[in-house]
C-alpha positions in Angstrom: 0.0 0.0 0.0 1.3 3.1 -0.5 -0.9 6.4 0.2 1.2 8.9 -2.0 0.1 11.3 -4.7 -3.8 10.9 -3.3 -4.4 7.9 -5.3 -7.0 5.1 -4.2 -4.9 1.8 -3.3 -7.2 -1.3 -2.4 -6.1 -4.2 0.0 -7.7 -7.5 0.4 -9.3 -8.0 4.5 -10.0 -11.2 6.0 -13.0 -11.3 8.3 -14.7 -13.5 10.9 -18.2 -13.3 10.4 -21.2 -14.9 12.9 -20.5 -18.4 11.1 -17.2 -18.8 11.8 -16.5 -18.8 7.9 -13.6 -16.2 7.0 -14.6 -14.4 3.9 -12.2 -11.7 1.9 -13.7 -7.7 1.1 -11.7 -5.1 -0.7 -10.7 -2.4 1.2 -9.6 0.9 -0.7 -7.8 3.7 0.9 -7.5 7.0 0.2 -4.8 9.7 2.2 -6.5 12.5 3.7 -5.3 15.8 5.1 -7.4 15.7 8.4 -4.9 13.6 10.1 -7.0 10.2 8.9 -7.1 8.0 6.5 -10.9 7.2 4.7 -11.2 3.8 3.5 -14.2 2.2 1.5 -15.4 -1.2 2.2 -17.4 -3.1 -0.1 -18.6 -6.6 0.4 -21.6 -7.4 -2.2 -23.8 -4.8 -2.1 -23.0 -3.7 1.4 -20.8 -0.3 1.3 -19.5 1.5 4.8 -16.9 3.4 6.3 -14.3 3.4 8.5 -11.5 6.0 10.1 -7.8 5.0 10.5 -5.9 6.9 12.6 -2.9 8.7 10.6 0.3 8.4 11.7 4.2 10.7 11.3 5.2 9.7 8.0 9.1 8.3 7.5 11.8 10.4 5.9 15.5 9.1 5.4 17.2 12.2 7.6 20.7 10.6 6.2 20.5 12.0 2.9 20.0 15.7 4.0 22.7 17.8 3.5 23.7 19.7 6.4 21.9 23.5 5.6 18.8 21.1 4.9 18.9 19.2 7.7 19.1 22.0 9.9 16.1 23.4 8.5 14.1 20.3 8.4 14.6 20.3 12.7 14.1 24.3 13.3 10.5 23.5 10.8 9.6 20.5 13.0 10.5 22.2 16.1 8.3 25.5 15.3 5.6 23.0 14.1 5.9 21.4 17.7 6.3 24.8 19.5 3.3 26.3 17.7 0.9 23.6 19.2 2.3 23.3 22.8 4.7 20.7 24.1 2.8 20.6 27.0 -0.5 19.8 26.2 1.3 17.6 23.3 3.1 15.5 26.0 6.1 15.6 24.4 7.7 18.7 26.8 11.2 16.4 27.2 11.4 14.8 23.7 11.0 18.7 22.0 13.9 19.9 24.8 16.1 17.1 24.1 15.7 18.1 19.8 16.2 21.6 20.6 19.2 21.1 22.2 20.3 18.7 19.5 19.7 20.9 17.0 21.2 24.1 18.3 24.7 21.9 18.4 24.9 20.4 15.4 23.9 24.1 13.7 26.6 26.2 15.9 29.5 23.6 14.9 28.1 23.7 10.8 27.9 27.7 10.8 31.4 27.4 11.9 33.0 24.9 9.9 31.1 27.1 6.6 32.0 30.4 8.5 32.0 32.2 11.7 29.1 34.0 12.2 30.9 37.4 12.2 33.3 37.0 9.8 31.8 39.2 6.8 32.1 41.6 9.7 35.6 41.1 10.4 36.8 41.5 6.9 34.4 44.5 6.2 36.0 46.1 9.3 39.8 44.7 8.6 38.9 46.9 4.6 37.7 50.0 7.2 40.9 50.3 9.1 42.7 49.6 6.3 41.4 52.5 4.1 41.5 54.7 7.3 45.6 53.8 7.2 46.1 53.8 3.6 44.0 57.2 3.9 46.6 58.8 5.9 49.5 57.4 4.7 48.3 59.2 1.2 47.6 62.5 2.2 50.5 62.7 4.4 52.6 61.6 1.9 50.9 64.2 -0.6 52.1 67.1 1.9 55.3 66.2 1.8 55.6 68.0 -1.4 53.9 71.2 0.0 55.4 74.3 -0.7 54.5 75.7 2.7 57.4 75.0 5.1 55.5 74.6 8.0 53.0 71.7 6.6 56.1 70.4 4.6 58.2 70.0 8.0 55.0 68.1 9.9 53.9 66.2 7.0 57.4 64.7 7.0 57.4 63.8 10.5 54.9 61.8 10.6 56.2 60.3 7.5 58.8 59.7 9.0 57.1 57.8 12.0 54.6 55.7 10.3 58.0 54.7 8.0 58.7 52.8 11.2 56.0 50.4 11.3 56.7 49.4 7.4 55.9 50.3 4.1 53.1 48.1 3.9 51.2 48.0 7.0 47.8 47.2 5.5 48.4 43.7 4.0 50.0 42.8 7.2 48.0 39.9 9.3 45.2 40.6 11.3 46.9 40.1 14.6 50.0 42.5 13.2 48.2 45.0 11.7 46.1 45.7 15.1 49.2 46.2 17.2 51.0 48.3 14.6 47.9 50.4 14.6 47.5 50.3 18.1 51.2 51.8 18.6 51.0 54.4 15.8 47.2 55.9 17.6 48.9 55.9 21.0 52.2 57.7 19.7 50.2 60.0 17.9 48.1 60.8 20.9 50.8 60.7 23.6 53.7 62.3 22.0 54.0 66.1 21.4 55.5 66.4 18.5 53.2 64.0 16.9 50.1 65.3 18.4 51.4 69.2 17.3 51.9 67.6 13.4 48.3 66.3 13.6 46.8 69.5 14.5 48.7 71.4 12.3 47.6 69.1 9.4 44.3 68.7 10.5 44.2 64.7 10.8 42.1 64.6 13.8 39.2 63.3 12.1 41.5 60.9 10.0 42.9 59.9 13.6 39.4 59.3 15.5 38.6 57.1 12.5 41.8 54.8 12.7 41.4 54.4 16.7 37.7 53.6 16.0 37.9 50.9 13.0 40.7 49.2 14.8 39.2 48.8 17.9 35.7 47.8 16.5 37.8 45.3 14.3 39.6 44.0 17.5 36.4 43.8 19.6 34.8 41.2 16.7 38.0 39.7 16.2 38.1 38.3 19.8 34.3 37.7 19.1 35.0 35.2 16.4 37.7 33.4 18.9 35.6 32.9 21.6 33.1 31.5 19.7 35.5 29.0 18.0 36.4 28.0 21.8 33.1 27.5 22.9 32.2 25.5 19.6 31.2 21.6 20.1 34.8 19.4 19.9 32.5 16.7 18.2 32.2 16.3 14.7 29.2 17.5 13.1 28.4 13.7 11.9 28.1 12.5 15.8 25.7 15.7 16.3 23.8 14.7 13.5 23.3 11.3 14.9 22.4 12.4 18.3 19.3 14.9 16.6 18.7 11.8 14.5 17.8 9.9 17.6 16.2 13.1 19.6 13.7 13.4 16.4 13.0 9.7 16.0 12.2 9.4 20.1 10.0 12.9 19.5 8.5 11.2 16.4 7.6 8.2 18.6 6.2 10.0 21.3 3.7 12.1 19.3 2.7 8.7 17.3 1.8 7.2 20.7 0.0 10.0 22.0 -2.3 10.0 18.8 -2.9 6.8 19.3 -3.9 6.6 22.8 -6.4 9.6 22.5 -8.1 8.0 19.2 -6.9 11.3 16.7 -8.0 13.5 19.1 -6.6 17.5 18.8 -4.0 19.0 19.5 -2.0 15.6 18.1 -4.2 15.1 14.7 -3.7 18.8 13.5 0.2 18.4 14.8 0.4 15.2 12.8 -1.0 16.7 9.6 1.5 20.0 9.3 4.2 17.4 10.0 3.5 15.3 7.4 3.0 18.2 5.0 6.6 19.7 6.4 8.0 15.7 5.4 6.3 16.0 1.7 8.1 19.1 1.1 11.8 17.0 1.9 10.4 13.8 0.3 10.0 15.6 -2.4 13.1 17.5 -2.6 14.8 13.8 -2.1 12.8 12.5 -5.1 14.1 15.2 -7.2 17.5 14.8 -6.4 17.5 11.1 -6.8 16.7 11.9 -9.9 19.5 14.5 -10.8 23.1 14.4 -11.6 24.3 13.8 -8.1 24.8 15.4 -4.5 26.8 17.5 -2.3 29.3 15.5 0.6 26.4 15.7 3.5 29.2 16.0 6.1 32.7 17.5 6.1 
Protein backbone atom coordinates (compact mmCIF):
# COMPACT_ATOMS: atom_id res chain seq x y z
CA UNK A 1 0.00 0.00 0.00
CA UNK A 2 1.30 3.11 -0.51
CA UNK A 3 -0.86 6.36 0.17
CA UNK A 4 1.16 8.94 -2.00
CA UNK A 5 0.07 11.27 -4.72
CA UNK A 6 -3.79 10.88 -3.32
CA UNK A 7 -4.45 7.89 -5.33
CA UNK A 8 -6.96 5.07 -4.23
CA UNK A 9 -4.92 1.77 -3.29
CA UNK A 10 -7.15 -1.32 -2.40
CA UNK A 11 -6.07 -4.21 -0.02
CA UNK A 12 -7.74 -7.52 0.44
CA UNK A 13 -9.28 -8.04 4.48
CA UNK A 14 -9.99 -11.23 6.01
CA UNK A 15 -12.97 -11.33 8.32
CA UNK A 16 -14.67 -13.52 10.91
CA UNK A 17 -18.22 -13.28 10.41
CA UNK A 18 -21.22 -14.86 12.91
CA UNK A 19 -20.53 -18.36 11.12
CA UNK A 20 -17.15 -18.79 11.84
CA UNK A 21 -16.50 -18.83 7.92
CA UNK A 22 -13.56 -16.16 6.96
CA UNK A 23 -14.65 -14.39 3.88
CA UNK A 24 -12.18 -11.66 1.89
CA UNK A 25 -13.72 -7.72 1.09
CA UNK A 26 -11.74 -5.09 -0.69
CA UNK A 27 -10.71 -2.44 1.19
CA UNK A 28 -9.58 0.92 -0.68
CA UNK A 29 -7.80 3.74 0.95
CA UNK A 30 -7.46 7.05 0.18
CA UNK A 31 -4.77 9.73 2.22
CA UNK A 32 -6.53 12.54 3.69
CA UNK A 33 -5.25 15.81 5.12
CA UNK A 34 -7.36 15.71 8.35
CA UNK A 35 -4.93 13.56 10.05
CA UNK A 36 -6.97 10.20 8.95
CA UNK A 37 -7.06 8.03 6.55
CA UNK A 38 -10.86 7.21 4.71
CA UNK A 39 -11.23 3.83 3.47
CA UNK A 40 -14.20 2.25 1.54
CA UNK A 41 -15.35 -1.21 2.18
CA UNK A 42 -17.36 -3.10 -0.12
CA UNK A 43 -18.60 -6.63 0.38
CA UNK A 44 -21.62 -7.36 -2.18
CA UNK A 45 -23.78 -4.78 -2.09
CA UNK A 46 -22.97 -3.70 1.45
CA UNK A 47 -20.77 -0.29 1.34
CA UNK A 48 -19.47 1.52 4.77
CA UNK A 49 -16.85 3.44 6.33
CA UNK A 50 -14.33 3.36 8.54
CA UNK A 51 -11.48 5.98 10.14
CA UNK A 52 -7.84 4.99 10.47
CA UNK A 53 -5.88 6.90 12.60
CA UNK A 54 -2.88 8.75 10.59
CA UNK A 55 0.26 8.41 11.74
CA UNK A 56 4.15 10.71 11.27
CA UNK A 57 5.16 9.73 7.96
CA UNK A 58 9.14 8.27 7.50
CA UNK A 59 11.78 10.43 5.87
CA UNK A 60 15.45 9.11 5.41
CA UNK A 61 17.23 12.19 7.56
CA UNK A 62 20.68 10.59 6.23
CA UNK A 63 20.46 11.98 2.95
CA UNK A 64 20.01 15.66 3.97
CA UNK A 65 22.67 17.82 3.54
CA UNK A 66 23.68 19.73 6.44
CA UNK A 67 21.90 23.52 5.64
CA UNK A 68 18.77 21.06 4.92
CA UNK A 69 18.95 19.20 7.66
CA UNK A 70 19.08 21.97 9.89
CA UNK A 71 16.06 23.40 8.47
CA UNK A 72 14.07 20.30 8.45
CA UNK A 73 14.65 20.29 12.73
CA UNK A 74 14.05 24.29 13.33
CA UNK A 75 10.50 23.46 10.81
CA UNK A 76 9.65 20.55 12.98
CA UNK A 77 10.53 22.22 16.11
CA UNK A 78 8.28 25.51 15.28
CA UNK A 79 5.62 23.00 14.14
CA UNK A 80 5.85 21.39 17.72
CA UNK A 81 6.26 24.79 19.46
CA UNK A 82 3.26 26.27 17.67
CA UNK A 83 0.95 23.58 19.24
CA UNK A 84 2.34 23.26 22.80
CA UNK A 85 4.67 20.68 24.15
CA UNK A 86 2.81 20.57 26.98
CA UNK A 87 -0.50 19.77 26.17
CA UNK A 88 1.30 17.56 23.26
CA UNK A 89 3.10 15.52 25.97
CA UNK A 90 6.10 15.59 24.44
CA UNK A 91 7.74 18.67 26.83
CA UNK A 92 11.19 16.40 27.24
CA UNK A 93 11.39 14.83 23.69
CA UNK A 94 11.02 18.71 22.04
CA UNK A 95 13.89 19.87 24.80
CA UNK A 96 16.13 17.09 24.10
CA UNK A 97 15.70 18.13 19.77
CA UNK A 98 16.15 21.65 20.57
CA UNK A 99 19.20 21.12 22.18
CA UNK A 100 20.35 18.66 19.49
CA UNK A 101 19.75 20.94 17.02
CA UNK A 102 21.24 24.06 18.27
CA UNK A 103 24.69 21.88 18.38
CA UNK A 104 24.88 20.43 15.36
CA UNK A 105 23.91 24.13 13.71
CA UNK A 106 26.55 26.15 15.89
CA UNK A 107 29.55 23.64 14.95
CA UNK A 108 28.14 23.72 10.80
CA UNK A 109 27.92 27.75 10.82
CA UNK A 110 31.44 27.37 11.91
CA UNK A 111 33.00 24.90 9.91
CA UNK A 112 31.13 27.05 6.63
CA UNK A 113 31.98 30.42 8.49
CA UNK A 114 32.03 32.21 11.66
CA UNK A 115 29.09 33.96 12.23
CA UNK A 116 30.95 37.37 12.21
CA UNK A 117 33.30 36.97 9.80
CA UNK A 118 31.83 39.24 6.84
CA UNK A 119 32.08 41.59 9.65
CA UNK A 120 35.57 41.08 10.38
CA UNK A 121 36.81 41.46 6.94
CA UNK A 122 34.36 44.53 6.23
CA UNK A 123 36.03 46.14 9.31
CA UNK A 124 39.82 44.67 8.58
CA UNK A 125 38.87 46.91 4.59
CA UNK A 126 37.72 49.96 7.17
CA UNK A 127 40.90 50.34 9.14
CA UNK A 128 42.74 49.60 6.32
CA UNK A 129 41.36 52.52 4.08
CA UNK A 130 41.54 54.66 7.32
CA UNK A 131 45.63 53.81 7.24
CA UNK A 132 46.13 53.81 3.58
CA UNK A 133 44.05 57.23 3.94
CA UNK A 134 46.63 58.82 5.94
CA UNK A 135 49.48 57.45 4.74
CA UNK A 136 48.26 59.19 1.19
CA UNK A 137 47.59 62.48 2.15
CA UNK A 138 50.50 62.71 4.44
CA UNK A 139 52.62 61.62 1.86
CA UNK A 140 50.90 64.21 -0.57
CA UNK A 141 52.08 67.11 1.94
CA UNK A 142 55.33 66.22 1.83
CA UNK A 143 55.59 67.96 -1.43
CA UNK A 144 53.90 71.22 0.01
CA UNK A 145 55.45 74.35 -0.66
CA UNK A 146 54.49 75.69 2.67
CA UNK A 147 57.37 75.02 5.11
CA UNK A 148 55.52 74.58 8.04
CA UNK A 149 53.02 71.68 6.59
CA UNK A 150 56.15 70.41 4.61
CA UNK A 151 58.19 69.96 7.96
CA UNK A 152 54.99 68.14 9.87
CA UNK A 153 53.85 66.16 7.01
CA UNK A 154 57.41 64.73 6.95
CA UNK A 155 57.44 63.83 10.45
CA UNK A 156 54.90 61.76 10.60
CA UNK A 157 56.20 60.30 7.48
CA UNK A 158 58.84 59.69 9.03
CA UNK A 159 57.13 57.79 12.03
CA UNK A 160 54.57 55.73 10.25
CA UNK A 161 57.96 54.69 8.02
CA UNK A 162 58.66 52.82 11.21
CA UNK A 163 55.97 50.37 11.27
CA UNK A 164 56.69 49.37 7.45
CA UNK A 165 55.86 50.29 4.07
CA UNK A 166 53.09 48.09 3.86
CA UNK A 167 51.20 48.02 6.98
CA UNK A 168 47.80 47.21 5.47
CA UNK A 169 48.39 43.68 3.96
CA UNK A 170 49.96 42.79 7.25
CA UNK A 171 47.97 39.88 9.34
CA UNK A 172 45.24 40.59 11.31
CA UNK A 173 46.87 40.15 14.59
CA UNK A 174 49.97 42.48 13.20
CA UNK A 175 48.22 44.97 11.70
CA UNK A 176 46.07 45.71 15.05
CA UNK A 177 49.19 46.22 17.22
CA UNK A 178 50.95 48.26 14.65
CA UNK A 179 47.87 50.43 14.57
CA UNK A 180 47.46 50.34 18.08
CA UNK A 181 51.21 51.78 18.57
CA UNK A 182 51.02 54.43 15.79
CA UNK A 183 47.19 55.87 17.59
CA UNK A 184 48.92 55.90 20.98
CA UNK A 185 52.16 57.74 19.66
CA UNK A 186 50.23 59.98 17.91
CA UNK A 187 48.08 60.79 20.95
CA UNK A 188 50.80 60.70 23.62
CA UNK A 189 53.68 62.26 22.04
CA UNK A 190 54.02 66.09 21.42
CA UNK A 191 55.54 66.45 18.46
CA UNK A 192 53.16 64.01 16.85
CA UNK A 193 50.14 65.26 18.44
CA UNK A 194 51.36 69.16 17.30
CA UNK A 195 51.94 67.61 13.41
CA UNK A 196 48.32 66.34 13.65
CA UNK A 197 46.81 69.49 14.49
CA UNK A 198 48.69 71.38 12.31
CA UNK A 199 47.58 69.07 9.35
CA UNK A 200 44.27 68.65 10.48
CA UNK A 201 44.19 64.71 10.84
CA UNK A 202 42.11 64.59 13.79
CA UNK A 203 39.19 63.34 12.09
CA UNK A 204 41.53 60.85 10.05
CA UNK A 205 42.92 59.89 13.62
CA UNK A 206 39.36 59.29 15.49
CA UNK A 207 38.65 57.11 12.52
CA UNK A 208 41.79 54.83 12.71
CA UNK A 209 41.40 54.39 16.69
CA UNK A 210 37.68 53.60 16.01
CA UNK A 211 37.86 50.91 12.95
CA UNK A 212 40.68 49.21 14.79
CA UNK A 213 39.23 48.85 17.91
CA UNK A 214 35.67 47.79 16.54
CA UNK A 215 37.81 45.26 14.32
CA UNK A 216 39.58 44.00 17.52
CA UNK A 217 36.43 43.76 19.56
CA UNK A 218 34.81 41.22 16.71
CA UNK A 219 37.99 39.70 16.23
CA UNK A 220 38.08 38.28 19.80
CA UNK A 221 34.29 37.70 19.11
CA UNK A 222 35.02 35.17 16.45
CA UNK A 223 37.67 33.42 18.93
CA UNK A 224 35.65 32.91 21.56
CA UNK A 225 33.13 31.51 19.66
CA UNK A 226 35.50 28.97 18.00
CA UNK A 227 36.42 28.03 21.76
CA UNK A 228 33.12 27.46 22.92
CA UNK A 229 32.18 25.52 19.63
CA UNK A 230 31.16 21.60 20.11
CA UNK A 231 34.78 19.42 19.86
CA UNK A 232 32.53 16.68 18.24
CA UNK A 233 32.19 16.34 14.75
CA UNK A 234 29.25 17.48 13.07
CA UNK A 235 28.36 13.68 11.92
CA UNK A 236 28.15 12.54 15.81
CA UNK A 237 25.75 15.69 16.32
CA UNK A 238 23.81 14.73 13.54
CA UNK A 239 23.32 11.31 14.90
CA UNK A 240 22.35 12.42 18.25
CA UNK A 241 19.30 14.93 16.65
CA UNK A 242 18.68 11.81 14.51
CA UNK A 243 17.77 9.92 17.64
CA UNK A 244 16.23 13.06 19.55
CA UNK A 245 13.73 13.44 16.43
CA UNK A 246 12.99 9.68 15.97
CA UNK A 247 12.24 9.38 20.13
CA UNK A 248 10.01 12.87 19.49
CA UNK A 249 8.53 11.16 16.43
CA UNK A 250 7.59 8.19 18.57
CA UNK A 251 6.16 9.97 21.35
CA UNK A 252 3.72 12.08 19.25
CA UNK A 253 2.75 8.66 17.35
CA UNK A 254 1.79 7.18 20.66
CA UNK A 255 0.00 9.96 22.00
CA UNK A 256 -2.34 10.01 18.80
CA UNK A 257 -2.95 6.77 19.25
CA UNK A 258 -3.95 6.65 22.81
CA UNK A 259 -6.41 9.56 22.46
CA UNK A 260 -8.12 7.99 19.24
CA UNK A 261 -6.87 11.27 16.69
CA UNK A 262 -8.03 13.52 19.14
CA UNK A 263 -6.58 17.47 18.84
CA UNK A 264 -4.02 19.00 19.53
CA UNK A 265 -1.96 15.60 18.08
CA UNK A 266 -4.18 15.07 14.74
CA UNK A 267 -3.72 18.79 13.46
CA UNK A 268 0.19 18.42 14.79
CA UNK A 269 0.40 15.18 12.76
CA UNK A 270 -0.98 16.73 9.58
CA UNK A 271 1.48 20.00 9.27
CA UNK A 272 4.23 17.38 10.05
CA UNK A 273 3.50 15.33 7.43
CA UNK A 274 3.03 18.20 5.04
CA UNK A 275 6.61 19.67 6.41
CA UNK A 276 7.98 15.73 5.40
CA UNK A 277 6.34 16.04 1.74
CA UNK A 278 8.11 19.10 1.11
CA UNK A 279 11.83 17.05 1.86
CA UNK A 280 10.38 13.76 0.31
CA UNK A 281 9.96 15.64 -2.40
CA UNK A 282 13.06 17.53 -2.57
CA UNK A 283 14.82 13.78 -2.15
CA UNK A 284 12.82 12.47 -5.08
CA UNK A 285 14.12 15.22 -7.18
CA UNK A 286 17.48 14.81 -6.45
CA UNK A 287 17.50 11.08 -6.77
CA UNK A 288 16.75 11.94 -9.89
CA UNK A 289 19.54 14.51 -10.83
CA UNK A 290 23.13 14.42 -11.58
CA UNK A 291 24.29 13.75 -8.07
CA UNK A 292 24.80 15.41 -4.53
CA UNK A 293 26.82 17.53 -2.31
CA UNK A 294 29.32 15.51 0.58
CA UNK A 295 26.35 15.67 3.51
CA UNK A 296 29.16 16.05 6.08
CA UNK A 297 32.66 17.47 6.14
Amino acid sequence: MKPRHHRWQQIKVCLKPRHHKWCQIKVTLKPSHRGWQQIKVKKQKTTSTIKLKSMINSIVLQPLRNAEYIQFLTDTLNIVSKNNPVALNVSTQYDALLVAKDNAEKLFKISQASLVTEEIEALDKRRDDAINGINLHIQSLTYSSDLVINKYAKTLSAHLALFGPHIAIENYQSETTILRNIVNDWETKAELQEAITALNLGNWLTELETANNDFNQAYIKRNEELAAAPTDKLRELRNIANNCYYKLRTRINSNLDINDGAEPWAATVNLLNLHISTYTLLQTRRADGPGVDPLVD
